[in-house]
Backbone bond lengths (Angstrom), bond angles and torsions (degrees), N, CA, C in turn:
res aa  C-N    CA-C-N  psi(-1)  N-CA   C-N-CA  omega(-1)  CA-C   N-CA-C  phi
1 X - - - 1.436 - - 1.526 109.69 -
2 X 1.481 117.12 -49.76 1.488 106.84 170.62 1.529 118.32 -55.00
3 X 1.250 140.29 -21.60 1.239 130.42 -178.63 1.494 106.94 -91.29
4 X 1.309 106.65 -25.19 1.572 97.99 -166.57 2.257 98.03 -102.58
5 X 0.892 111.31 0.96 1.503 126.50 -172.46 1.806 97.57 -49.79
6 X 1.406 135.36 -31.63 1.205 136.84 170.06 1.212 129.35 -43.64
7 X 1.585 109.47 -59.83 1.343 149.23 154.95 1.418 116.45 -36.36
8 X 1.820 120.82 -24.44 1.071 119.29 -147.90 1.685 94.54 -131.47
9 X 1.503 117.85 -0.22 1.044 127.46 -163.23 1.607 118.15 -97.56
10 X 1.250 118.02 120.15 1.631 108.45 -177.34 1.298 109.15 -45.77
11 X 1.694 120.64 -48.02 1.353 135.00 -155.32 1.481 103.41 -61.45
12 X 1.158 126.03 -23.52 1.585 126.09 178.96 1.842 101.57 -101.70
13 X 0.952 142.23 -32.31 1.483 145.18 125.82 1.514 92.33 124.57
14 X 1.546 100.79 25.56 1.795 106.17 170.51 1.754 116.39 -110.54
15 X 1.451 94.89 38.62 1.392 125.60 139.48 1.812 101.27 -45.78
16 X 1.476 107.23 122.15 1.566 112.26 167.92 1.287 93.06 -146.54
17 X 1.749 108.27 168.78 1.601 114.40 162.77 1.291 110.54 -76.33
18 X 1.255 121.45 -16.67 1.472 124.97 -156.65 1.697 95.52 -92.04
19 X 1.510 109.30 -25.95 1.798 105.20 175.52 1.296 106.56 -82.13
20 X 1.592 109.21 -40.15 1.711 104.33 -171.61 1.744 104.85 -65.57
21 X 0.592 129.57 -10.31 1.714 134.77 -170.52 1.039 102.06 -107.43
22 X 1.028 148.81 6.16 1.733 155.47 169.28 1.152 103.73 -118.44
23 X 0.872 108.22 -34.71 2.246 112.29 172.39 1.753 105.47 -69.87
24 X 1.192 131.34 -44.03 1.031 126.86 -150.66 1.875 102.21 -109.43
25 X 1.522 111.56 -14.73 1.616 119.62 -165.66 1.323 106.04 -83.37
26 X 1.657 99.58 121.77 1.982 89.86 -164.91 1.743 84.38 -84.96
27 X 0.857 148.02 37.51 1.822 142.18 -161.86 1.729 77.21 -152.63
28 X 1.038 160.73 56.69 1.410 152.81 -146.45 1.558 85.46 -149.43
29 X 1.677 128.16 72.22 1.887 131.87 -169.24 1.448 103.96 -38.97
30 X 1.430 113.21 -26.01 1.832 94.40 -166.38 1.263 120.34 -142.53
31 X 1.776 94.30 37.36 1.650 129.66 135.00 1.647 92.86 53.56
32 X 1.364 117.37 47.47 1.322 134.51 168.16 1.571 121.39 -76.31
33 X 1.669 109.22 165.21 1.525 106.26 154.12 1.693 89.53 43.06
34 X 0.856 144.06 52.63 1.760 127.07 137.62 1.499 92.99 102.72
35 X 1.700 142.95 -26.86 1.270 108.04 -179.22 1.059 147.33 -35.22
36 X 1.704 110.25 -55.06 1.121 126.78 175.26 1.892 110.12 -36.88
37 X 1.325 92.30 -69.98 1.068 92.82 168.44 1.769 147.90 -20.37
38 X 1.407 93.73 -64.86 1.751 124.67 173.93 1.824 90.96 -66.66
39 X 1.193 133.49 -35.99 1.311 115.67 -175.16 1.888 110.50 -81.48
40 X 1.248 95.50 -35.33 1.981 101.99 -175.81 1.887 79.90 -59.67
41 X 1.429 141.81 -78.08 1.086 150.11 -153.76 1.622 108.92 -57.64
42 X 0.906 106.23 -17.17 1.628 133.31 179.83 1.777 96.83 -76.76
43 X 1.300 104.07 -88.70 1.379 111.08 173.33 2.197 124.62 -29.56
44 X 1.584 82.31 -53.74 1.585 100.79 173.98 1.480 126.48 -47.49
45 X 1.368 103.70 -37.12 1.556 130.47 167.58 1.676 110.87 -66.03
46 X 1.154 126.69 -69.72 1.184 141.48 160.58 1.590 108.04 -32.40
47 X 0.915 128.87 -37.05 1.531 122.08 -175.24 1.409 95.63 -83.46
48 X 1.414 114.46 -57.28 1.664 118.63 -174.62 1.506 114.20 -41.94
49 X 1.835 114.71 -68.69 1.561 118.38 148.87 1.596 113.70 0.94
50 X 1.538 115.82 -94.45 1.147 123.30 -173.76 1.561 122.63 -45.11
51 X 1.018 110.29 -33.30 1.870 120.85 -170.45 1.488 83.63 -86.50
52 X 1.215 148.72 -31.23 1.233 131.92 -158.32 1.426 100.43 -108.42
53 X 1.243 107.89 -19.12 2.108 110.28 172.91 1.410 96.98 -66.05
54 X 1.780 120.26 -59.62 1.330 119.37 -164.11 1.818 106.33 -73.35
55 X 0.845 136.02 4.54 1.550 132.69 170.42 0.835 91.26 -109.11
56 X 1.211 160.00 8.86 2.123 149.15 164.67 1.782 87.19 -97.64
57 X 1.355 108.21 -59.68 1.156 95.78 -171.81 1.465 133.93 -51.45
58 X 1.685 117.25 -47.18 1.351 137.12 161.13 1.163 103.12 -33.06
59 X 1.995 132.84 -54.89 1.411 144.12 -140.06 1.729 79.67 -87.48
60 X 1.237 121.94 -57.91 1.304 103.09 -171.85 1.711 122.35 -75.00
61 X 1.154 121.69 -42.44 1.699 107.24 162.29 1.176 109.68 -51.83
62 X 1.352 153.07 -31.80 1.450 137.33 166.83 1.867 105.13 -71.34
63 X 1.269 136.81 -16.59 0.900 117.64 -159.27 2.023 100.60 -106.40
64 X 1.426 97.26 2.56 1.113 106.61 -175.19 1.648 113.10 -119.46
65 X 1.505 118.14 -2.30 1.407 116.97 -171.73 1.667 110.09 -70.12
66 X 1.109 114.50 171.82 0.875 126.34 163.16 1.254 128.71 -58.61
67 X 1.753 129.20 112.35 1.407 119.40 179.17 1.134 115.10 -18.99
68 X 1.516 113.71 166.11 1.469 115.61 155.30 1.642 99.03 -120.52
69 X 1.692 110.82 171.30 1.449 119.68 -177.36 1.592 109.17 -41.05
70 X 1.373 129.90 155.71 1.829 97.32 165.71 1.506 75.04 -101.33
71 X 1.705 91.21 179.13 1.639 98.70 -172.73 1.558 100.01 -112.70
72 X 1.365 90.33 135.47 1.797 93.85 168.43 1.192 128.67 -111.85
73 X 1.553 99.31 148.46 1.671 99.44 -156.18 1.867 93.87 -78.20
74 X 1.741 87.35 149.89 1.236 107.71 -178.77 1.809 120.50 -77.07
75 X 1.545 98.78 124.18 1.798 90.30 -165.68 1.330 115.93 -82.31
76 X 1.468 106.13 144.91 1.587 113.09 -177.84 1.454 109.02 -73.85
């Protein structure tokens, strides 16, 4: 995306459909205009997702187990 960011820029007015659709196409063969990119960030997301499904999940089976004994203090 930084090399191709020109291409992608109103201010140069070579704004096309044919760039915006190559920027955004994770199937985009020659990972142009920002694909590459949008797919590594793609992936990055997806990992985050998962690590954050399995810590909700953990938080709720602990938040749902079954008490345990409480412990009582031993009398003098």
């Amino acid at each position: 995306m930084k090399s191709e960011n020109a291409t992608l820029g109103a201010a140069s007015a070579a704004v096309s459909s044919a760039n915006a659709k190559e920027a955004i196409d994770r199937n985009n063969a020659s990972k142009t205009k920002g694909a590459k990119e949008l797919g590594e960030l793609n992936t990055t997301i997806d990992e985050l997702l998962r690590t954050a499904n399995d810590v909700v999940t953990a938080a709720i089976k602990e938040l749902t187990a079954a008490p345990t004994k409480p412990i009582v203090p031993a009398k003098s």
